[in-house]
N, C-alpha and C positions, 0 to 999 in steps of 0.2 A: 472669788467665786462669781462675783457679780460680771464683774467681765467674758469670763469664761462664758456664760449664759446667755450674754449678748452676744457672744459671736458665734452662737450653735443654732441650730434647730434645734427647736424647744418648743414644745404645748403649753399655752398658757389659759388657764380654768379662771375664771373671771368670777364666774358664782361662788357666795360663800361656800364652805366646804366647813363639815364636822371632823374633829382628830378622832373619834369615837368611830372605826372601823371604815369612813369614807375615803377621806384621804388616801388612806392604803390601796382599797380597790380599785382607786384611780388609777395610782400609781402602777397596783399590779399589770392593768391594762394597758400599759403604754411602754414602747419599747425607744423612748427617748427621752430628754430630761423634759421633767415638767417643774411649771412655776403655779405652784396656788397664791392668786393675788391676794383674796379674801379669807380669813378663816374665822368662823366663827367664835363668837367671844373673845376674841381675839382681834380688836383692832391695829393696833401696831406691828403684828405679824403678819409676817408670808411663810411660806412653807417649798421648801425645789428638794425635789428626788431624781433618781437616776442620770445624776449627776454623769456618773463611770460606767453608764448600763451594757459601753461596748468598746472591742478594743480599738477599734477607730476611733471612738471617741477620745478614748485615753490618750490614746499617740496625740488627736490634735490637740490635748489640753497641754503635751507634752512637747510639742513642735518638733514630732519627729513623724516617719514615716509608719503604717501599721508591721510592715516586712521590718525595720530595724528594730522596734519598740521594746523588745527586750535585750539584743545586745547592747544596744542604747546606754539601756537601765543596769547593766555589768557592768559598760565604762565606768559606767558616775559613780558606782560603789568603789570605785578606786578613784575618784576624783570628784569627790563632793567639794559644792560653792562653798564659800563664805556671804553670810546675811549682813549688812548692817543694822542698828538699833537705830530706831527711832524713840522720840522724844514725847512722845502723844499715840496716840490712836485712837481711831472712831468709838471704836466700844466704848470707851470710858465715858461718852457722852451723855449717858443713862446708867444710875447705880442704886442699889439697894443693900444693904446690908442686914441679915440675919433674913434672906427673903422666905417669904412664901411661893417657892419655886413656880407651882401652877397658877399663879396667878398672872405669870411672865411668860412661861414659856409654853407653846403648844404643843404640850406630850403627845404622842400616841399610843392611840390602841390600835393592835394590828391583828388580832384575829380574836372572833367570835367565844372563841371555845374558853380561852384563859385571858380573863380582862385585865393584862395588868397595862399599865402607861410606860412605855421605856422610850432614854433616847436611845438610838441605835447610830450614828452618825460621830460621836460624842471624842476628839482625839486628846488623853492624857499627856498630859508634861509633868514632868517631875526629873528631880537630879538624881543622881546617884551619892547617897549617904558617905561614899568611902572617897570617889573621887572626882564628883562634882559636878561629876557628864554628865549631860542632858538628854532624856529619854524624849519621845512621843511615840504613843499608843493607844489604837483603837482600842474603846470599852465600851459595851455597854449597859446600861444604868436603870436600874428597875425603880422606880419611885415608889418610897415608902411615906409618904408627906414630907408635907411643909419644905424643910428644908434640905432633907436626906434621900439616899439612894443607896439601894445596895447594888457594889458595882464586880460586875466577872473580870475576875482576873486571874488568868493563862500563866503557869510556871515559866512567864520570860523576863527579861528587865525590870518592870514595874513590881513583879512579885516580889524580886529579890530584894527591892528597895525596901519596898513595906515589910519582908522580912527582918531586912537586920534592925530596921526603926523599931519593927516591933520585941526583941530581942532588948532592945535598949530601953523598953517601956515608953516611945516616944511616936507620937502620928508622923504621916508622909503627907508634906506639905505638894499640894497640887495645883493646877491652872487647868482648866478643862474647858477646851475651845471646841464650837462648833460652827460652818458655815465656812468651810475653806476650799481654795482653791482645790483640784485636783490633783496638782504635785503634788501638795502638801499630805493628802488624804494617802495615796497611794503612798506614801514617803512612809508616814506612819504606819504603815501596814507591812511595811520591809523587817524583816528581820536580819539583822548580820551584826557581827561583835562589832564593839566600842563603836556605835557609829552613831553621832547628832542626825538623828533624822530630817532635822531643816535643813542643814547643811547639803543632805540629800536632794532636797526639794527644789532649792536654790538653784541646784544643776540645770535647772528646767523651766522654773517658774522666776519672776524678779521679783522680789519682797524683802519687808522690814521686819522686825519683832521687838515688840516693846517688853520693856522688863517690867512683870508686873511682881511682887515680891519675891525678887529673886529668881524669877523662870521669866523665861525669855518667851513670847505669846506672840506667834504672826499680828503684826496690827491689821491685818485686813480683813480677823476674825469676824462673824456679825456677834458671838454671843461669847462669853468667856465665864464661867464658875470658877471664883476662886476658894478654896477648902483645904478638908484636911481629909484625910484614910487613914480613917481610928484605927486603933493598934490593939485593940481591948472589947470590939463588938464586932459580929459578923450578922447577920441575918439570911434568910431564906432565900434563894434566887432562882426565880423558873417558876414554868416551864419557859423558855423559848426556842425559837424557830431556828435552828441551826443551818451551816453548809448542804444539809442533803434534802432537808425541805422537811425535817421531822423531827419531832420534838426532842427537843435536851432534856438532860434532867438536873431535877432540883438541885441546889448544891448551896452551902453554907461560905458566903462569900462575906467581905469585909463590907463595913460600911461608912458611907463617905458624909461627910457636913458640908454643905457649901455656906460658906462664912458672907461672901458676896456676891452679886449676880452682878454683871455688866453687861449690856447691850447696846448696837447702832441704831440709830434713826431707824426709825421702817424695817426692822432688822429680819433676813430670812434664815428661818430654821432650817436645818437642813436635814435630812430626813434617808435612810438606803433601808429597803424592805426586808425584813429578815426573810432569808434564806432565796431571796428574789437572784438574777442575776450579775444587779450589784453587787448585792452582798459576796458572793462566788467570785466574783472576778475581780475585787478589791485583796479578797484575801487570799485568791492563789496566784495570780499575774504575778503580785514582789516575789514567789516563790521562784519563778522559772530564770530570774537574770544569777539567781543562788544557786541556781539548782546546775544552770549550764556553766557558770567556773568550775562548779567542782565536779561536775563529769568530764568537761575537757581535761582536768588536771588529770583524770584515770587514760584516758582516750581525746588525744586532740582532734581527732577527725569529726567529730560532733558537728553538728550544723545547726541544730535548732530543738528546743524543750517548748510545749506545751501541754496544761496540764487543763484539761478536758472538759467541756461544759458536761456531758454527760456524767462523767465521773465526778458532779458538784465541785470543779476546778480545782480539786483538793487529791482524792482517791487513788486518779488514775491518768497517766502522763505517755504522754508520744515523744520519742527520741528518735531523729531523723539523724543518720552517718553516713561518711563516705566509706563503705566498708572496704579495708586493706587487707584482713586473715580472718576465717572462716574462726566462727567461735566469737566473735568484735561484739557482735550483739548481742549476746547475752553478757560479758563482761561489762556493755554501757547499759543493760538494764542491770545488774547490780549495782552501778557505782549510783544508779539513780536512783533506787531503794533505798540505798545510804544518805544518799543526798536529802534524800525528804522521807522521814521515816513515818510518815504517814499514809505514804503509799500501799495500794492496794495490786497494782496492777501496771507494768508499765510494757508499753508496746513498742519496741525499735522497728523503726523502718528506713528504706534507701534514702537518700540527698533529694529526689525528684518526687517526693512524697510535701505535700501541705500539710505538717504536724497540727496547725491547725482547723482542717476541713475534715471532719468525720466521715465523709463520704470518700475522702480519698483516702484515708485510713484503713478503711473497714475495704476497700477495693485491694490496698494493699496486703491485708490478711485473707483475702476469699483467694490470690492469683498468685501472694511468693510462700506463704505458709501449708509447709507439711506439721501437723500439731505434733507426729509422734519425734519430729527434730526439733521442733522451734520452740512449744511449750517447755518453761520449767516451774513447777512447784515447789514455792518453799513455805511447808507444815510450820505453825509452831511459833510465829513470829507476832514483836509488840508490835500492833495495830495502832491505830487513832480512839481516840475516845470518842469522835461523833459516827464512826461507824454501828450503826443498829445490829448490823448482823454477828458480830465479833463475840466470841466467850466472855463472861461477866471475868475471867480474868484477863481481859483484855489482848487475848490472844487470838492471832486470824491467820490465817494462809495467806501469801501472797504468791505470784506470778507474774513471770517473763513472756513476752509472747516477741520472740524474733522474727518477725515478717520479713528481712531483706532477703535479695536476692542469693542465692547458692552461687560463690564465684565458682564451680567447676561446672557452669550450665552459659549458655551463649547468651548473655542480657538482653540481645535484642528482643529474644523471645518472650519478654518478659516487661518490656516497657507498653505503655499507649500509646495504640495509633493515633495520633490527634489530627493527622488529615488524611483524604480519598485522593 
């Protein structure tokens, strides 16, 4: 992470700064990474946000181009690195055992209304109880003192672990790193079966991980918790600031001990603002390299999945094809409804459409869309849980909106004139 930061633009706040709502405002304000040098009460500490605030950003953390960044990120899911293990790392160089977490770490508070201290940045390791594979997964961690947190955890890998431990009457031993590279963050944000998310990360980034009881922990981490996720307590969690910018709700999640604290020299916390840009574009980016295998596999003519800032990068998705047979488009907006069932809305459009440029988008639905052909409504379906608008039984309508061209109409008629 540290590198990465030197080689970006990046604002750097020099005056101390409060984690008590200032930081965050800062951060909300600015549309690049920042580095807080100072923070108060907090000597030892720095603080960097917006780290991933854009997808050029990402590509360069990624060394690849912004136009390949997601096919990119498809290869590597079939062809993740190998890490080596190192023998040391920096974190270790400051340790605490049974800590008084706030006393180390510069929690935040990020909005006015519900004071609580969360990390939001926070990526879990943990193995798998049955067969030994190594997870990492974004969580994160509402502080309930001293040494505990109650931490959200999503029905994916990390649940299952903590299910059968707890099943077995036994805790899920953890490593909880924060301050990473951007492979690494985006890596953990990826969802797809049996897959070590470093291994993912490696494709992109060069790093080591040291074994710190049995889980394997980037050494280039700045801060590392190591604990457990009680199998026998849950506590309250929420409200927070979700994907769509509005509040979650409460929810009775597990709670975790952290047994030790490690941290680097000078060590930067690392910080993504709920419901900010980051936050959106961390956790729907690894959807689109998943999203376009498995609509190619319906339809290879597919050319490109992005899933929409407007649509809180989650909602609502653009599928650009080379259309072959009349009907193509609505078949690749169901396989993509499939593909990400959290979809609310996905719009196909021709190969010469920017899936990512909303303005070319919305150009493409005002000039190749008739609604009583192109729209399809389907009543009745499981929605997402951060959707607000959706039935308390969690049922929403979704829709297709076919914007390409009509192959029995003359194309020319229907492209941009891009010169006089």
């Amino acid at each position: 992470m540290r590198r990465f930061l030197e080689g970006v633009n990046h604002v750097t706040v020099t005056s101390p700064v409060s984690t008590r709502l200032e930081a965050a405002q800062l951060l909300a304000s600015q549309d690049k990474p920042v580095l807080f040098e100072k923070v108060k009460d907090y000597p030892e500490a720095r603080i960097a946000g917006n780290l991933c605030v854009s997808r050029e950003l990402i590509a360069q953390a990624l060394g690849v181009t912004t136009s390949s960044l997601v096919s990119r990120m498809a290869e590597a899911l079939d062809k993740p690195g190998a890490y080596e293990l190192a023998s040391s790392a920096d974190f270790l160089r400051n340790k605490e055992e049974s800590p008084n977490v706030i006393e180390v770490l510069p929690l935040l508070m990020y909005y006015r209304e519900k004071s609580r201290l969360y990390t939001s940045a926070t990526v879990v390791l943990a193995r798998d109880p049955q067969t030994g594979r190594q997870n990492a997964s974004f969580h994160r961690m509402m502080y309930l003192g001293r040494n505990r947190f109650a931490m959200r955890i999503v029905p994916r890998d990390l649940y299952r672990f903590w299910s059968i431990n707890k099943e077995n009457g036994t805790d899920t031993a953890v490593a909880i790193a924060c301050g990473l590279h951007p492979a690494v963050c985006l890596a953990a944000a990826t969802s797809f079966p049996d897959l070590n998310e470093l291994m993912l990360a490696r494709s992109f980034h060069e790093f080591r991980c040291h074994r710190l009881n049995g889980i394997e922990v980037p050494a280039e981490a700045e801060v590392v918790m190591a604990g457990r996720i009680l199998h026998d307590e849950t506590a309250e969690e929420g409200p927070f600031v979700d994907l769509t910018g509005t509040w979650d709700k409460v929810r009775k999640e597990p709670v975790v001990e952290i047994e030790t604290l490690y941290w680097r020299d000078e060590f930067i916390w690392q910080v993504i603002l709920p419901g900010g840009r980051e936050h959106r574009l961390l956790m729907g980016l690894p959807q689109e390299p998943r999203m376009l295998r498995i609509i190619r596999n319906t339809t290879p003519s597919v050319v490109a999945v992005a899933l929409t800032e407007g649509g809180c990068n989650w909602l609502h998705a653009v599928v650009s094809i080379r259309k072959r047979v009349e009907g193509e488009g609505k078949n690749v907006g169901l396989a993509a409804l499939a593909a990400h069932p959290s979809l609310k809305m996905v719009t196909v459009v021709d190969e010469d459409i920017d899936v990512t440029d909303p303005v070319s988008v919305e150009w493409a639905v005002a000039t190749r869309l008739q609604p009583s052909r192109g729209i399809v409504i389907i009543p009745e379906a499981h929605g997402s849980s951060i959707d607000p608008s959706q039935a308390k039984s969690g049922l929403t309508s979704k829709w297709i909106v076919d914007a390409t061209i009509p192959l029995d109409k003359e194309r020319k008629d229907y492209e941009r004139v891009l010169t006089v």
